[in-house]
OpenMM code with the backbone's topology and positions (N, CA, C; nanometers):
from openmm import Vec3, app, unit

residues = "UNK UNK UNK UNK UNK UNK UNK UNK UNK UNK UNK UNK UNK UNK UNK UNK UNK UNK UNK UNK UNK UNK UNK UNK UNK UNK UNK UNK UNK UNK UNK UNK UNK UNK UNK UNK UNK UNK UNK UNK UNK UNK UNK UNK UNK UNK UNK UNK UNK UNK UNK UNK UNK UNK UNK UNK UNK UNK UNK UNK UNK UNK UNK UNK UNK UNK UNK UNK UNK UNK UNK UNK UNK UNK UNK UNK UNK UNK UNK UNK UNK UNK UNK UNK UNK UNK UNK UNK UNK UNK UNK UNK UNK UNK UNK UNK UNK UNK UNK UNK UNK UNK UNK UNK UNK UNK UNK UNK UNK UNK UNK UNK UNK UNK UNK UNK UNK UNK UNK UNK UNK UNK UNK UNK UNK UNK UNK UNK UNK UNK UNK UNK UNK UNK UNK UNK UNK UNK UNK UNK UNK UNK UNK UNK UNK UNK UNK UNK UNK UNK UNK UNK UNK UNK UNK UNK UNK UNK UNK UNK UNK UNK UNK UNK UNK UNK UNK UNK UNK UNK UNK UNK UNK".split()
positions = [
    Vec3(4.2640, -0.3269, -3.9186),
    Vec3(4.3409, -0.2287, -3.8454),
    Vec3(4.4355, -0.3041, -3.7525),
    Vec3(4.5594, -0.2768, -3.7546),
    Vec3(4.6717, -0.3423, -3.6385),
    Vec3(4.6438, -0.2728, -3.4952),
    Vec3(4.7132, -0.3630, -3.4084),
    Vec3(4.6876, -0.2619, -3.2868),
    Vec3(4.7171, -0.1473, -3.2680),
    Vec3(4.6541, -0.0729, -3.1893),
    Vec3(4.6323, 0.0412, -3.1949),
    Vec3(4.7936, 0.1164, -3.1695),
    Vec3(4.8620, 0.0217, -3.0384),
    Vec3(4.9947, 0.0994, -3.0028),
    Vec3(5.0950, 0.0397, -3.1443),
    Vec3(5.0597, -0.0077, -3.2399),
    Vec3(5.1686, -0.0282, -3.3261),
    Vec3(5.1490, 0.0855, -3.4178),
    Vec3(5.0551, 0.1706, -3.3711),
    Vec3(5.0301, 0.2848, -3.5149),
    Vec3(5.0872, 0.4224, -3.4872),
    Vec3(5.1175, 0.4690, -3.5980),
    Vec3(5.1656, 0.6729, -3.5569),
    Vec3(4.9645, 0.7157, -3.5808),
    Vec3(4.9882, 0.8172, -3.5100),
    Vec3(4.8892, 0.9112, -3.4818),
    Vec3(4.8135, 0.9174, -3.6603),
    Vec3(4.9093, 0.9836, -3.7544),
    Vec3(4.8435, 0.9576, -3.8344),
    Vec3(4.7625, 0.8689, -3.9242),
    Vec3(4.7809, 0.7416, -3.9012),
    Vec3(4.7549, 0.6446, -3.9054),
    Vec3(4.6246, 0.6045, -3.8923),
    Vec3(4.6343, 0.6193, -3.7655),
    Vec3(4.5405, 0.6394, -3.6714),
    Vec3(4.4330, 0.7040, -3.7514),
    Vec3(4.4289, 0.8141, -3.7575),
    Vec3(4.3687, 0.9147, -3.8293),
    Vec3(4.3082, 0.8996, -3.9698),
    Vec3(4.3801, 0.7889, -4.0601),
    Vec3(4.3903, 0.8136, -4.1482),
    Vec3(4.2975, 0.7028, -4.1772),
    Vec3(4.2938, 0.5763, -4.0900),
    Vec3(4.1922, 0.4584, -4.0905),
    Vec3(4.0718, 0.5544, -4.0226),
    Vec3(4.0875, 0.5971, -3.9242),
    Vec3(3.9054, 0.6654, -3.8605),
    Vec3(3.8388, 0.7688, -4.0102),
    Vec3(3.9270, 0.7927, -4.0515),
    Vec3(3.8467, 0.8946, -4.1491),
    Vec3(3.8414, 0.8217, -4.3021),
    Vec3(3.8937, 0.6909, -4.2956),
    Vec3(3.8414, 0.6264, -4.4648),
    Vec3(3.7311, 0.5584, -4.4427),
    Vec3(3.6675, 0.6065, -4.6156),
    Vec3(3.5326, 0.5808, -4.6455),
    Vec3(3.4983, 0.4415, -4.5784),
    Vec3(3.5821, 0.3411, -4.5872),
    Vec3(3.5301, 0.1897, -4.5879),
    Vec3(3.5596, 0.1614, -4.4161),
    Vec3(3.6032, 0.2527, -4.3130),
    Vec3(3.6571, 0.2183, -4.2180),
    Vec3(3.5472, 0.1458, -4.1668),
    Vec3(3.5213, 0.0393, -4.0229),
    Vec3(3.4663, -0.0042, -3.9605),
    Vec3(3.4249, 0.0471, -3.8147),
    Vec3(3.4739, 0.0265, -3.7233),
    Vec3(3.4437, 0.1136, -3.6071),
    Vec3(3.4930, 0.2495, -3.6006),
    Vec3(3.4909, 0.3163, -3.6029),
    Vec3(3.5533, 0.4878, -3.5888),
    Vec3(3.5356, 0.5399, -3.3909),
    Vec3(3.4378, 0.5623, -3.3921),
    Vec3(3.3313, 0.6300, -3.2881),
    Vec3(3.4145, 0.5213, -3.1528),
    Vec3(3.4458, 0.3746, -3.1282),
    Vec3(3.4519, 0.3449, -3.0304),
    Vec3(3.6540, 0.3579, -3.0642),
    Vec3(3.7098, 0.3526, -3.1352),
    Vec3(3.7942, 0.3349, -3.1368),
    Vec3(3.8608, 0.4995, -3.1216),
    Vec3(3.8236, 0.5898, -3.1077),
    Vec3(3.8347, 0.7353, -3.1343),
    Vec3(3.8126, 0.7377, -2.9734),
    Vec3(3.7008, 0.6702, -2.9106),
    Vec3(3.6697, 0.7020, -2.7647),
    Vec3(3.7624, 0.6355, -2.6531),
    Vec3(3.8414, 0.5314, -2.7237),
    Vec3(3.9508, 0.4584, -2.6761),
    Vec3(4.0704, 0.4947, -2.6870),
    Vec3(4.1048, 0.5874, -2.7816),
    Vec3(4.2065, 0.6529, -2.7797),
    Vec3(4.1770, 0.7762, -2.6897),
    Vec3(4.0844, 0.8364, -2.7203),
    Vec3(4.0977, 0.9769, -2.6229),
    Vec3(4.1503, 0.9767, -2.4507),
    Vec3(4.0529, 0.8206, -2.4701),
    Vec3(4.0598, 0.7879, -2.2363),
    Vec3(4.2081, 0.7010, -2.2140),
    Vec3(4.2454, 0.6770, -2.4192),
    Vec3(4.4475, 0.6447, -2.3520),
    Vec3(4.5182, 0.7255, -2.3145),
    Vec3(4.4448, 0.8778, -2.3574),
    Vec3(4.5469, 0.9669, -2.3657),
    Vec3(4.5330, 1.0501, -2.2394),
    Vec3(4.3957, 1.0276, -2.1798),
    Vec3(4.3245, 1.1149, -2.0913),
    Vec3(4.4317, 1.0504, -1.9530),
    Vec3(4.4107, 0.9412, -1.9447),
    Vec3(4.4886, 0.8338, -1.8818),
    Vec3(4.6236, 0.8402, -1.8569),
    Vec3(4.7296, 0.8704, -1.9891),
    Vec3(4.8641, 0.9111, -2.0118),
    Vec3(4.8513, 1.0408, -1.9200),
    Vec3(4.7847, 1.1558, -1.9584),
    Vec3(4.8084, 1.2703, -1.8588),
    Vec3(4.7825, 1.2947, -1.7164),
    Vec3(4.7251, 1.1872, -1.6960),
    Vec3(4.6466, 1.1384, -1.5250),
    Vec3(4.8314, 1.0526, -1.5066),
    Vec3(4.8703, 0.9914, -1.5532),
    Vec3(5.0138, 0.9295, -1.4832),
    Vec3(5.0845, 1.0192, -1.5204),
    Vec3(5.1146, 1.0612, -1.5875),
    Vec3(5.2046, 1.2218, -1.5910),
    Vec3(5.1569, 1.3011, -1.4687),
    Vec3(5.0723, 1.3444, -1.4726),
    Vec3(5.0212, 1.4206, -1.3636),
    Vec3(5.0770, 1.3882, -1.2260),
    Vec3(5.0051, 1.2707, -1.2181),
    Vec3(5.0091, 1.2225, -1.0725),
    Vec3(5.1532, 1.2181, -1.0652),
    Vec3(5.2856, 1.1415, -1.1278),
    Vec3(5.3813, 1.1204, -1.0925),
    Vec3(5.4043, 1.2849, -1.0560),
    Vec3(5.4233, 1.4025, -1.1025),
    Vec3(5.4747, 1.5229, -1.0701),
    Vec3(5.4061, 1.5335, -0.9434),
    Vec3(5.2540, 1.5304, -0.8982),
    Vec3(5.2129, 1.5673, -0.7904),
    Vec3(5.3071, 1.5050, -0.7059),
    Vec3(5.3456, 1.3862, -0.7269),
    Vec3(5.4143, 1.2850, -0.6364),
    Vec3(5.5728, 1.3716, -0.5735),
    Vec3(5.6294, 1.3820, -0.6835),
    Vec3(5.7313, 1.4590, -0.6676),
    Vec3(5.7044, 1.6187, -0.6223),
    Vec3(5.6163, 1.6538, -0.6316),
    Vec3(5.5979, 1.8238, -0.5690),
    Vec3(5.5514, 1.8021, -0.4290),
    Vec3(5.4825, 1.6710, -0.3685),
    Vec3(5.4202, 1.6787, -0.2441),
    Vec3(5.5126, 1.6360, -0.1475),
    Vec3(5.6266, 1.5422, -0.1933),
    Vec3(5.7130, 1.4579, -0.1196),
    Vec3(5.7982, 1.4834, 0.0091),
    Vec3(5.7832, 1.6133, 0.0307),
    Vec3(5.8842, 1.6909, 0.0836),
    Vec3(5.7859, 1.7216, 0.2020),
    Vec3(5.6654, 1.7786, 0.1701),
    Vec3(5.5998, 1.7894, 0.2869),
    Vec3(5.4833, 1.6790, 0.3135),
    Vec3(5.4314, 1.5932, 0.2509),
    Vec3(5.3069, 1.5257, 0.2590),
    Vec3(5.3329, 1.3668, 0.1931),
    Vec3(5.4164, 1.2886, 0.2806),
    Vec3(5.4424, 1.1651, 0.2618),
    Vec3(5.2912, 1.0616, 0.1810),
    Vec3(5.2174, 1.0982, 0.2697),
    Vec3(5.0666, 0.9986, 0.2398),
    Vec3(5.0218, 1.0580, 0.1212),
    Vec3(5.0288, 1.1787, 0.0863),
    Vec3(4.9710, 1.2607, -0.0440),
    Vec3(5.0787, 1.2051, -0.1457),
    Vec3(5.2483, 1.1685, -0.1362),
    Vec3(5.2863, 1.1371, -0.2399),
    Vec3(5.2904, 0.9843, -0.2684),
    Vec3(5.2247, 0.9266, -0.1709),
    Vec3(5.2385, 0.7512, -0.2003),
    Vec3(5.0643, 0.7500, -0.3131),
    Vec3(4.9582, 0.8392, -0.2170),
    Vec3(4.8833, 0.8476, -0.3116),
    Vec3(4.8737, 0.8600, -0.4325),
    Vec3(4.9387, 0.9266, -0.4554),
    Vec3(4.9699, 1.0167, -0.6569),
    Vec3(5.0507, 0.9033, -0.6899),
    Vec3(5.1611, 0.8930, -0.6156),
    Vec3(5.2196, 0.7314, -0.7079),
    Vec3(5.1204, 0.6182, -0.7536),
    Vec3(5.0174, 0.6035, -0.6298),
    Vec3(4.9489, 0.4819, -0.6751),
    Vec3(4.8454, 0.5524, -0.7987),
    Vec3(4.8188, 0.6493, -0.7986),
    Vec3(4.7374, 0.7436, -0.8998),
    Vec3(4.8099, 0.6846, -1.0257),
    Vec3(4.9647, 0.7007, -1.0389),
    Vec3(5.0320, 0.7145, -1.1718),
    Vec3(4.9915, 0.5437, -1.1913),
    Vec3(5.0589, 0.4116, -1.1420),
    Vec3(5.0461, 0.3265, -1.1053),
    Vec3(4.9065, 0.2960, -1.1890),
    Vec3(4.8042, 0.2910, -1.1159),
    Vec3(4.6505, 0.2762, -1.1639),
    Vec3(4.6369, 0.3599, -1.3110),
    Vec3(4.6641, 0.4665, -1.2970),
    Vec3(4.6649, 0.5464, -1.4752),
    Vec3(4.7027, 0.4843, -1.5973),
    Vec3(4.8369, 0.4173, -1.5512),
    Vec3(4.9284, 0.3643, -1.6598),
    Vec3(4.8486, 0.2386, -1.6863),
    Vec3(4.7687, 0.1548, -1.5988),
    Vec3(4.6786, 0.0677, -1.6177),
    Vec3(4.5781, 0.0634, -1.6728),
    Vec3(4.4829, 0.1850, -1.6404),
    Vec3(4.3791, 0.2369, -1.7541),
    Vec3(4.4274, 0.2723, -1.8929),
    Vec3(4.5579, 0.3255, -1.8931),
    Vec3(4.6007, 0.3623, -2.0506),
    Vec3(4.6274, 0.2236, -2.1023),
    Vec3(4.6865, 0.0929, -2.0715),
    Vec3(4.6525, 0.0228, -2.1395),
    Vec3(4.5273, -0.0669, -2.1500),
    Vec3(4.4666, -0.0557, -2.0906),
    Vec3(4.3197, -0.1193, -2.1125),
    Vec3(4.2719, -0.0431, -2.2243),
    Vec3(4.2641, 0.1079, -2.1950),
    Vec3(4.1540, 0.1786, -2.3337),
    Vec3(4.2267, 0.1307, -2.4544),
    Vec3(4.3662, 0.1783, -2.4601),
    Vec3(4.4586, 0.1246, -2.5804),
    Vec3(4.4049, -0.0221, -2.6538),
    Vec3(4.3838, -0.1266, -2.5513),
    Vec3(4.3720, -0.2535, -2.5596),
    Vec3(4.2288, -0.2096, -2.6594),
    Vec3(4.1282, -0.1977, -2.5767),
    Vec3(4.0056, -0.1262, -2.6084),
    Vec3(3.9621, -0.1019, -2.7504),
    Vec3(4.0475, -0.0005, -2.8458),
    Vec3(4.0399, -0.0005, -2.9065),
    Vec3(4.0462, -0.0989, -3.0472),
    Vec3(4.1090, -0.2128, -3.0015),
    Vec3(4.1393, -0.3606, -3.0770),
    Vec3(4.0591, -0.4007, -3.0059),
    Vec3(3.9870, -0.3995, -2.9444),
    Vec3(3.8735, -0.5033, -2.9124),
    Vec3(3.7184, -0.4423, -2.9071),
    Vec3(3.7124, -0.3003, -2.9975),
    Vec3(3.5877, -0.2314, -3.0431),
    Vec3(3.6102, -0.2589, -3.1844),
    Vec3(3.7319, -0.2955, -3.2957),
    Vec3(3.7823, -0.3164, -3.4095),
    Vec3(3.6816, -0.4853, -3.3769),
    Vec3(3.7824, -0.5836, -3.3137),
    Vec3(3.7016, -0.7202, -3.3111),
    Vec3(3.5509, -0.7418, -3.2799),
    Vec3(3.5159, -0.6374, -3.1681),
    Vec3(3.3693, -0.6743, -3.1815),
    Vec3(3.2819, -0.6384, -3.2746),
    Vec3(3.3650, -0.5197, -3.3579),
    Vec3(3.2329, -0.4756, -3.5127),
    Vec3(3.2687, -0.5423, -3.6098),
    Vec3(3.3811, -0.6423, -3.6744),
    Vec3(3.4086, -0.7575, -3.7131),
    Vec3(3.2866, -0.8482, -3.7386),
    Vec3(3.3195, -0.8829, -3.6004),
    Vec3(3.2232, -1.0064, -3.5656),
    Vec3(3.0805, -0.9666, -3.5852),
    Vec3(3.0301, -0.8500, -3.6175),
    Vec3(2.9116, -0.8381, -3.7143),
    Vec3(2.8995, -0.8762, -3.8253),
    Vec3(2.9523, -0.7510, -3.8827),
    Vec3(2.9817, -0.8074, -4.0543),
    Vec3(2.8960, -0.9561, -4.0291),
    Vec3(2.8317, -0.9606, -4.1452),
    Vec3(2.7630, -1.0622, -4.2357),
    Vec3(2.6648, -1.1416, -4.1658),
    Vec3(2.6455, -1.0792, -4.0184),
    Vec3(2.4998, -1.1785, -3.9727),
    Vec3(2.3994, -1.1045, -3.9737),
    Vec3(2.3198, -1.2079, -3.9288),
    Vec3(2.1645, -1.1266, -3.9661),
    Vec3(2.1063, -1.2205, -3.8029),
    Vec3(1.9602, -1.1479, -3.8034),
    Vec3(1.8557, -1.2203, -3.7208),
    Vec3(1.9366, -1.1956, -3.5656),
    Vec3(1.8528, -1.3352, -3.5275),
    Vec3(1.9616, -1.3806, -3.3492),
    Vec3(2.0970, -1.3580, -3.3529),
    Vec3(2.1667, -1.4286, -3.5030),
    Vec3(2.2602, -1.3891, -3.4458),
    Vec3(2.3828, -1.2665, -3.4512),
    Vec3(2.3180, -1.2166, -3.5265),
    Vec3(2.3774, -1.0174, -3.5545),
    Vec3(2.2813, -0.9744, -3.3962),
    Vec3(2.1864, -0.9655, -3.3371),
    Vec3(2.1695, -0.9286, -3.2229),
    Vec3(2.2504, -0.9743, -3.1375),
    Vec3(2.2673, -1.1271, -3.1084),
    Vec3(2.3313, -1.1344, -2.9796),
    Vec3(2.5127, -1.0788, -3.0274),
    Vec3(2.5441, -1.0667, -3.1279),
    Vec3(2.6727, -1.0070, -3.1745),
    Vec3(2.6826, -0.8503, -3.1215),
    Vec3(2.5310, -0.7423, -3.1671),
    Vec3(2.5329, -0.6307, -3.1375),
    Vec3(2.5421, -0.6321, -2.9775),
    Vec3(2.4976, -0.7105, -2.9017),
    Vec3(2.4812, -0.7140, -2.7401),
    Vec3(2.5976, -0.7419, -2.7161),
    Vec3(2.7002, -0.8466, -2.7589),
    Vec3(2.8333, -0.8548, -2.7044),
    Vec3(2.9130, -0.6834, -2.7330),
    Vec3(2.8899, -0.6630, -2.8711),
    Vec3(2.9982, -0.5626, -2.8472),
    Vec3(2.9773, -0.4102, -2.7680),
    Vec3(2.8145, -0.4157, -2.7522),
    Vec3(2.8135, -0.2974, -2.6323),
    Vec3(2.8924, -0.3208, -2.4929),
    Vec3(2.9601, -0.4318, -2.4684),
    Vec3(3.0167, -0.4861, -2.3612),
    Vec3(3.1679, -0.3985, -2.3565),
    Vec3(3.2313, -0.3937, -2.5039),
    Vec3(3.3152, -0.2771, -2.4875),
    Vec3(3.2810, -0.1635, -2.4637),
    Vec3(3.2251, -0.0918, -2.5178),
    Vec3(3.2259, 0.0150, -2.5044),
    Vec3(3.1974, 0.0460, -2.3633),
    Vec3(3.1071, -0.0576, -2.2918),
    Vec3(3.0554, -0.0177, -2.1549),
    Vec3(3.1460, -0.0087, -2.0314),
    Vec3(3.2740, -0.1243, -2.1039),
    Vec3(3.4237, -0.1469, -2.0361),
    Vec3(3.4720, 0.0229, -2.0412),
    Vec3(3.5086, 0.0843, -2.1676),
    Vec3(3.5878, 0.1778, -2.1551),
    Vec3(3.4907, 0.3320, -2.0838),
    Vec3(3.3226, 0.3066, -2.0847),
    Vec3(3.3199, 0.3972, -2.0391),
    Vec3(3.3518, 0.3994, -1.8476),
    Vec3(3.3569, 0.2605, -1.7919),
    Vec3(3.3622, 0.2227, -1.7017),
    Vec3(3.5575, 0.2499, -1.6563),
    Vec3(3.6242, 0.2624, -1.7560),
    Vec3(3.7637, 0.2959, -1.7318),
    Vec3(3.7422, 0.5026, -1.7536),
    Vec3(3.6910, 0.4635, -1.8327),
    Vec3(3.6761, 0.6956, -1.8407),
    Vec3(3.6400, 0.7502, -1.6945),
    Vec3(3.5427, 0.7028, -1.6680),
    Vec3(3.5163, 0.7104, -1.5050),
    Vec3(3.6154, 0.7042, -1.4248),
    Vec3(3.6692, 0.6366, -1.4349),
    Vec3(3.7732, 0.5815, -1.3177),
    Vec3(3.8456, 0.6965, -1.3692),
    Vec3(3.9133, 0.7085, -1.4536),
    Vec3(4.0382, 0.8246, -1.5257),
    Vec3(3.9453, 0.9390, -1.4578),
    Vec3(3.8563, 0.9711, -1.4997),
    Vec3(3.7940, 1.1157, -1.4970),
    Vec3(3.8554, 1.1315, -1.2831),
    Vec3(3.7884, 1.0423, -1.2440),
    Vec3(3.7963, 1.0306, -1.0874),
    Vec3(3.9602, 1.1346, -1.0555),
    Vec3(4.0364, 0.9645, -1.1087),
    Vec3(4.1710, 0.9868, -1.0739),
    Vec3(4.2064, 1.1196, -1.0919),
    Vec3(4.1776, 1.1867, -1.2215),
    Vec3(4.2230, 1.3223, -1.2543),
    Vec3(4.1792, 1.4565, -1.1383),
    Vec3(4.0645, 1.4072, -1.1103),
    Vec3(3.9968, 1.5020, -1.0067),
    Vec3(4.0776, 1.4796, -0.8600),
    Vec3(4.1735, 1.3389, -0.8428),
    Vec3(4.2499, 1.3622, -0.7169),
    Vec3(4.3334, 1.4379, -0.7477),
    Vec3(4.3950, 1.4372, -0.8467),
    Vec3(4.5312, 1.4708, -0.8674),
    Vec3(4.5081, 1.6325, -0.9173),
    Vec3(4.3887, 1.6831, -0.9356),
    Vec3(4.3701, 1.8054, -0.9920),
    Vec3(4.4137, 1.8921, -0.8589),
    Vec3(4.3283, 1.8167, -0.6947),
    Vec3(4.3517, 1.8897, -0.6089),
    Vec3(4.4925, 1.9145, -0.5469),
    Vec3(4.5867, 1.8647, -0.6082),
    Vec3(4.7351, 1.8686, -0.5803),
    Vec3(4.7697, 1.9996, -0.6988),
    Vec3(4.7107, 2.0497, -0.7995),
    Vec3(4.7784, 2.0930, -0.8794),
    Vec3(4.7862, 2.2442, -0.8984),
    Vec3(4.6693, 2.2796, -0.8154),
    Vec3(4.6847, 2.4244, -0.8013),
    Vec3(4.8272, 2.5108, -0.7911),
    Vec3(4.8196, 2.6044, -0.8866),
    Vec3(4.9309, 2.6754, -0.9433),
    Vec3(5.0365, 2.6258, -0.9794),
    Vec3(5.0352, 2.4781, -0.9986),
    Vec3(5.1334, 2.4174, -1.1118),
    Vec3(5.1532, 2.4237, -1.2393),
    Vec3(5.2626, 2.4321, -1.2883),
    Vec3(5.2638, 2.4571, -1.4227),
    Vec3(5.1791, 2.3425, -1.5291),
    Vec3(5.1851, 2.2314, -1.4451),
    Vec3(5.1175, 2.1108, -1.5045),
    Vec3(4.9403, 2.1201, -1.5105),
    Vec3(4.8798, 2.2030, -1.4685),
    Vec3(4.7467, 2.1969, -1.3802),
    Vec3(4.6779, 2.1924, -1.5315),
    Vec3(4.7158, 2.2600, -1.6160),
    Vec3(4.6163, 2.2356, -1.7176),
    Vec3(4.5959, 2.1385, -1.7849),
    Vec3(4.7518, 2.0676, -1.7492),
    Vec3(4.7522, 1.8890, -1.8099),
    Vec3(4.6345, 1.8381, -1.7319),
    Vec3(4.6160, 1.8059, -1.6025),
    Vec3(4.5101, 1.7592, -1.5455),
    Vec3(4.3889, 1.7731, -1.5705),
    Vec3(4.3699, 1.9113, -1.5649),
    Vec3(4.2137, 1.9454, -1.6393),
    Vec3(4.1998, 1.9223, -1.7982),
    Vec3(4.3135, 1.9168, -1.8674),
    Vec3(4.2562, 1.7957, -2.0332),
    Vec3(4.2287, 1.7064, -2.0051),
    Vec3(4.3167, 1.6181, -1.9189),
    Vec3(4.3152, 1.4481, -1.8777),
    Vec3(4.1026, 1.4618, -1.8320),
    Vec3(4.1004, 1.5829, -1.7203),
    Vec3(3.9452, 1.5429, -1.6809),
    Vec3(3.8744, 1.5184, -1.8130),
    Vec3(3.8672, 1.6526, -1.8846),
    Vec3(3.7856, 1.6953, -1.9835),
    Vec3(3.7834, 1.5953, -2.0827),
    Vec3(3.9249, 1.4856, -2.1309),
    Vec3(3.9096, 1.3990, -2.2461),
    Vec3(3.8660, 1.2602, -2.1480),
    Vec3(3.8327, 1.2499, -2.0642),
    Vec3(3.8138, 1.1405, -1.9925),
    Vec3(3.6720, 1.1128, -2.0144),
    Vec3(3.6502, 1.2823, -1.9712),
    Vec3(3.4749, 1.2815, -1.9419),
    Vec3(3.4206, 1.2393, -2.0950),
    Vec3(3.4864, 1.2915, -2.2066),
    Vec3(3.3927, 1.3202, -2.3735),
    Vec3(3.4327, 1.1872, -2.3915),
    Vec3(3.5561, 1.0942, -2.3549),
    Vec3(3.5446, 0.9159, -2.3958),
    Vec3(3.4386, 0.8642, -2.2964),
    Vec3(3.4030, 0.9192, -2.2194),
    Vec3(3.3134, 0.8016, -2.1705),
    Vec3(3.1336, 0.8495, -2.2395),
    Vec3(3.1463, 0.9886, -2.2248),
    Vec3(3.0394, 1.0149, -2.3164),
    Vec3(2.9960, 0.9863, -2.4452),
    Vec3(3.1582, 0.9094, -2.5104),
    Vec3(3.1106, 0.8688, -2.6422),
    Vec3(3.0696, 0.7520, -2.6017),
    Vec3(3.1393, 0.6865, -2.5289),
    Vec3(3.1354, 0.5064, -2.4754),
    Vec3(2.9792, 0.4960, -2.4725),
    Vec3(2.9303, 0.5997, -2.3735),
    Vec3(2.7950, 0.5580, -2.3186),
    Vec3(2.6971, 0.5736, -2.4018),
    Vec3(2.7412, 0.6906, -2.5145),
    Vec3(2.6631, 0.6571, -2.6758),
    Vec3(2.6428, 0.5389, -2.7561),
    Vec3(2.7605, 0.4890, -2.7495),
    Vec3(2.7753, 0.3281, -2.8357),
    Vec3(2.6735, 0.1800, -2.7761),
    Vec3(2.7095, 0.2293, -2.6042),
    Vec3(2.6350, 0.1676, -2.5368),
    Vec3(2.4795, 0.1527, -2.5779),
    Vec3(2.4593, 0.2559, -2.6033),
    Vec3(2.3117, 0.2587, -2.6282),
    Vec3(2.2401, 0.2430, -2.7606),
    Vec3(2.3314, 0.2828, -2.8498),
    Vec3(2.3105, 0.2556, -2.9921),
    Vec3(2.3510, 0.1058, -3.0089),
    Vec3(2.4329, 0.0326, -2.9449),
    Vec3(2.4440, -0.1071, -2.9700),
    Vec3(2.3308, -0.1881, -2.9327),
    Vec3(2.2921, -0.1487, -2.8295),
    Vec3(2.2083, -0.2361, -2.7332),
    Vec3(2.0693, -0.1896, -2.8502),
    Vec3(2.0262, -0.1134, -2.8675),
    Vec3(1.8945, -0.0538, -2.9388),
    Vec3(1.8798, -0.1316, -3.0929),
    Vec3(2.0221, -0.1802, -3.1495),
    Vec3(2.0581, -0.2473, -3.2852),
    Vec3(2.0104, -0.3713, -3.2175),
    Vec3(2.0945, -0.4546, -3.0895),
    Vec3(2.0705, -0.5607, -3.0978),
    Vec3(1.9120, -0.5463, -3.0891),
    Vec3(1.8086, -0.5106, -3.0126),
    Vec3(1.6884, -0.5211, -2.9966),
    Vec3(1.5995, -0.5133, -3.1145),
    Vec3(1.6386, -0.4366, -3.2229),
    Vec3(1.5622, -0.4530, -3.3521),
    Vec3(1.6393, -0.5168, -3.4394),
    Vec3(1.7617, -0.6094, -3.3884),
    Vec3(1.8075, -0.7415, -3.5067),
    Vec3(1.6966, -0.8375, -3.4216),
    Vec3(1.7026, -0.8128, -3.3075),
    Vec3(1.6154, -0.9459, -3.2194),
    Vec3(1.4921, -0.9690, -3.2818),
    Vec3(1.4178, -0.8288, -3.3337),
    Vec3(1.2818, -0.8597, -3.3416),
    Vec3(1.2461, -0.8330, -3.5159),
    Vec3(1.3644, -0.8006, -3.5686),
    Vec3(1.3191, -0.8196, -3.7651),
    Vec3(1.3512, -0.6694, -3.7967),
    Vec3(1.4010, -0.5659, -3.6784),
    Vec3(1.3741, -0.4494, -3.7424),
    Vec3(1.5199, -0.3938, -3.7611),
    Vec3(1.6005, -0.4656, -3.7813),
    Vec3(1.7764, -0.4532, -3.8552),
    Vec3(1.8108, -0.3874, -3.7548),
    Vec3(1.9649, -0.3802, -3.7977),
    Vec3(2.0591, -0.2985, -3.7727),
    Vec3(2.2051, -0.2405, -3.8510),
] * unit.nanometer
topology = app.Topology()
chain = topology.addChain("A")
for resn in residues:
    res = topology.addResidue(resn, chain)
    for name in ("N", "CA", "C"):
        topology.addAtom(name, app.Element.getBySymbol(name[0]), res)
């Protein structure tokens, strides 16, 4: 799979849903918290511009909101090429060292659920700016896809870590 920002949506789509694909589940949860992320700096920049007029400190806030957002969107983005490399680097081991392989790559997923958090947060500042904006429902997707990527994240987390422990001890993965 190429990186993720070199692909159209369908693409995208079209590798998560073939038979032979490799990661799906973390790379699906990395896109959602890019996008969750994209609408958290959308967001925030408008709060920025709707507060400016009366609430100087509220619009430096939302800037740094957009600022920090646009940062999480490329990390998850990143994310997703580096949930592709860490299920790679399975393929074809066995024993110690397909475990300590399964233990590295719960390390992503634990990254992006650790960025969903942060997004989910951010969205919840910027939600309280948004009341009766036309934008407000952008914010509450940004929460809602923030929250289900980190809920997938923290799935992988646990299904990785549970693989490495029965490659550790003979009982596969």
């Amino acid at each position: 799979m190429s990186p993720l920002a070199d692909q159209s949506l369908h693409e995208i789509l079209d590798a998560l849903a073939a038979a032979d694909a490799g990661p799906a589940a973390g790379v699906a949860a990395a896109a959602t918290c890019a996008q969750a992320a994209a609408l958290v700096q959308l967001t925030a920049g408008l709060a920025a511009r709707h507060s400016r007029a009366g609430d100087g400190a509220g619009a430096r806030r939302m800037e740094e909101i957009a600022v920090r957002a646009a940062a999480l969107r490329g990390l998850a983005a990143s994310g997703a090429d580096d949930d592709v490399a860490a299920y790679g680097a399975i393929r074809g081991l066995a024993g110690a060292e397909r475990a300590a392989a399964l233990s590295r790559a719960a390390d992503v997923p634990a990254g992006l659920a650790a960025q969903a958090a942060e997004t989910a947060g951010l969205a919840a500042e910027v939600a309280g700016q948004a009341a009766g904006a036309a934008w407000a429902a952008d914010v509450q997707a940004a929460t809602v896809l923030a929250q289900a990527a980190g809920v997938v994240a923290s799935l992988l987390v646990t299904v990785n870590r549970a693989a490495a422990t029965g490659a550790a001890t003979g009982g596969g993965a």
